[in-house]
C-alpha positions in Angstrom: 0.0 0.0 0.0 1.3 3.4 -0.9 0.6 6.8 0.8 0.0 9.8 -0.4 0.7 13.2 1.6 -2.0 16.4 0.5 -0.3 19.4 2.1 -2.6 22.0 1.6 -4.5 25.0 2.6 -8.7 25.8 2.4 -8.2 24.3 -1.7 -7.5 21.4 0.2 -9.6 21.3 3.1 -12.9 22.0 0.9 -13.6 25.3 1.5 -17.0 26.2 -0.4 -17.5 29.7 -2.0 -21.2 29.8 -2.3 -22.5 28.1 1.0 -19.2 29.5 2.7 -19.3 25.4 4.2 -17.5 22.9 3.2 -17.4 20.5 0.0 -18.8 16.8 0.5 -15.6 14.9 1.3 -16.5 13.1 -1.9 -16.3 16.6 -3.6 -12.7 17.4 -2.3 -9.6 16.9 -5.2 -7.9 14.6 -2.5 -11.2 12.3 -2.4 -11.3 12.7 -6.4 -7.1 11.8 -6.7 -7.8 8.7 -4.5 -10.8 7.7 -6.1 -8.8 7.8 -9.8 -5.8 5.9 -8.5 -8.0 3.7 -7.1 -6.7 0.5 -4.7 -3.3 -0.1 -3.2 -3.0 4.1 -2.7 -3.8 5.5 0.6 -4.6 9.0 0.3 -4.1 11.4 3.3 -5.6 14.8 3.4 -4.3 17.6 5.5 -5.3 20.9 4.4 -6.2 23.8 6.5 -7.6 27.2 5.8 -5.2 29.9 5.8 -2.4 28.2 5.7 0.8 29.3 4.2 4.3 28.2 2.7 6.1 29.3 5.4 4.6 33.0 7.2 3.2 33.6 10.4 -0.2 35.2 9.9 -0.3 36.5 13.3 -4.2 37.3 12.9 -4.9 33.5 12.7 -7.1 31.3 15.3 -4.8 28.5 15.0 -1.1 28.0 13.7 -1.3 28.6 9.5 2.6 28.4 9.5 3.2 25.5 7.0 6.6 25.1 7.6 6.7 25.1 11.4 3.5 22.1 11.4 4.9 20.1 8.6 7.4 17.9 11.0 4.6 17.3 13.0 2.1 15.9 10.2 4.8 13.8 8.3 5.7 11.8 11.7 2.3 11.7 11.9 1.2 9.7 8.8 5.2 8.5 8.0 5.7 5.9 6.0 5.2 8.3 3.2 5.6 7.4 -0.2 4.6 11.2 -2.4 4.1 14.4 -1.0 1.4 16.5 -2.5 1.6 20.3 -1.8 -0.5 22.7 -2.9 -0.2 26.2 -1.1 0.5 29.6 -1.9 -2.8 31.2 -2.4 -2.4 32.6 1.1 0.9 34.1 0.9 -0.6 36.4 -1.6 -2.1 38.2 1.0 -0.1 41.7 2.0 -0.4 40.9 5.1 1.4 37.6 5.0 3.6 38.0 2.7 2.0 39.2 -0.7 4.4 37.8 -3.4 4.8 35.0 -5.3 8.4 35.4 -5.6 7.8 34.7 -1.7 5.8 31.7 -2.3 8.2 30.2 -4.3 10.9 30.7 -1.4 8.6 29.3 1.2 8.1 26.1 -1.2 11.6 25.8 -1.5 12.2 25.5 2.4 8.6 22.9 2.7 11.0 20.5 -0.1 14.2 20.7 2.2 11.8 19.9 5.5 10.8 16.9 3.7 14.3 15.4 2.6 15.9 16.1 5.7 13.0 15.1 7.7 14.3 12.5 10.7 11.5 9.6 10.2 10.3 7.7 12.8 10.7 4.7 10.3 12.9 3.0 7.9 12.1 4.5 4.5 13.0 6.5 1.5 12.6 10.1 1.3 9.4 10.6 -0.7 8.7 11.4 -3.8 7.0 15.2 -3.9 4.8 17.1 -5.9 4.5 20.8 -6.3 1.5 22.3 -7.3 0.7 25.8 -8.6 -2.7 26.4 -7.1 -5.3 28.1 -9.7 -4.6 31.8 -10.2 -7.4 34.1 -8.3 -9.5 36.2 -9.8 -11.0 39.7 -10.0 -14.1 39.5 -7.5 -17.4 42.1 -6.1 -16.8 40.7 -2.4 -15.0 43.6 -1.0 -13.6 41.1 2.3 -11.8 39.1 -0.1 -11.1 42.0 -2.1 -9.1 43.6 0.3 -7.5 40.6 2.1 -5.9 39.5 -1.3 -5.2 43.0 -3.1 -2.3 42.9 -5.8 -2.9 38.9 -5.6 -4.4 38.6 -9.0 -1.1 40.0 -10.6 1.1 38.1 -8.2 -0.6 34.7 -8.8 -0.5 34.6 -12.6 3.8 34.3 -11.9 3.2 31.5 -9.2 3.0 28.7 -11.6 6.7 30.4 -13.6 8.1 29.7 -10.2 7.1 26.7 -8.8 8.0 25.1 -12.3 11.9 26.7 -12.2 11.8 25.6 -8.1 10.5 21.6 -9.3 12.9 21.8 -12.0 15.7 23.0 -10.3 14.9 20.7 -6.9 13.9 17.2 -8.9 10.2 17.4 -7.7 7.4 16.9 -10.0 5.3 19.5 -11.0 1.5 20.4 -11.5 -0.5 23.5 -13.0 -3.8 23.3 -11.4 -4.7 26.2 -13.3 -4.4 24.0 -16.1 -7.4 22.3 -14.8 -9.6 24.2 -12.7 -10.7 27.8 -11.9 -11.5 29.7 -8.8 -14.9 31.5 -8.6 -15.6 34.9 -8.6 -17.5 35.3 -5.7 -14.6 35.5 -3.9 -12.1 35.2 -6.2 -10.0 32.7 -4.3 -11.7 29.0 -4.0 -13.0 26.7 -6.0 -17.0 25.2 -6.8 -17.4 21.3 -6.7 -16.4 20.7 -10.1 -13.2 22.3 -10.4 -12.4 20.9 -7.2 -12.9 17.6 -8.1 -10.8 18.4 -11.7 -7.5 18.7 -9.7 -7.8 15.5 -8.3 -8.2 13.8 -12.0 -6.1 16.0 -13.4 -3.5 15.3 -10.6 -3.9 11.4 -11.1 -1.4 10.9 -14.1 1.1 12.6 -12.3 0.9 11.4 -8.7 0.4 8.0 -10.8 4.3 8.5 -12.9 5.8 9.2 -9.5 4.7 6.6 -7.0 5.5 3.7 -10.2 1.8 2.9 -9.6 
């Protein structure tokens, strides 16, 4: 049995723009990527809302700092064969960090946790995948608005970087803007369907690297 990582912010967890709930877990792209790789694949979803690469967002409820909870969830679900992340959306904010460039530098430091991670078990360091998450988009809520000015311009260069960061690092890489779009009533997350698209789309990759 193989297992699968999804490192990941509110794309992740489910987060639903219109009912501001959250997607049917059968709904979520890490339901959909298990589903399409079907048995001997044990996918694992961590995502939560807010999260970043690697910022404090010091107005946060709970700990959003990628980077310092990573350890903590890859000893959790270790043996790990592929590590999924998808994050980056949040950065975008100003008052994180507010640039992909920055993004791209927090990815870089969530790779190195992983390969120099000390695993509680005998195993090979795990095959990762970076993904770009789907650029945002203009949008009339004036919250959201706000929270993610400049973002729009900043996430259209987030996919440019992760590529030259997987390239440069040996990971694989994924576009999920490729696949799927975020909706404009908030201009950040995504409806059922192009939820659900990452997690096909994501298949024939995740599939190459786990030699499944």
């Amino acid at each position: 049995m193989k297992t699968v990582l999804c490192y990941g912010d509110s794309l992740t967890w489910g987060y639903d723009p219109e009912t501001v709930g959250r997607h049917r877990l059968e709904d979520r792209w890490p339901s959909a990527l298990a589903q399409s790789l079907g048995q001997g694949v044990h996918v694992v979803a961590d995502g939560l809302n807010g999260r970043t690469t690697a910022f404090d967002d010091h107005t946060a409820d709970c700990d959003r700092n990628g980077a310092r909870t990573l350890p903590t969830v890859l000893h959790t679900h270790a043996p790990l064969d592929l590590v999924i992340f998808m994050l980056g959306t949040n950065d975008m904010k100003p008052v994180v960090a507010g640039t992909a460039h920055a993004a791209s530098k927090g990815m870089r430091r969530l790779l190195d946790l992983v390969r120099l991670h000390a695993w509680p078990v005998e195993q090979e360091p795990p095959q990762i995948l970076v993904v770009a998450p789907p650029l945002l988009v203009e949008t009339a809520d004036p919250d959201f608005a706000a929270m993610f000015e400049g973002g729009v311009a900043q996430s259209a260069m987030l996919a440019s970087f992760y590529a030259d960061l997987a390239d440069d690092s040996g990971a694989g890489f994924f576009d999920a803007g490729s696949v799927a779009g975020c909706s404009s009533i908030d201009g950040v997350h995504l409806d059922a369907a192009n939820t659900r698209a990452i997690g096909r789309g994501l298949a024939p990759v995740a599939r190459l690297l786990l030699g499944h």
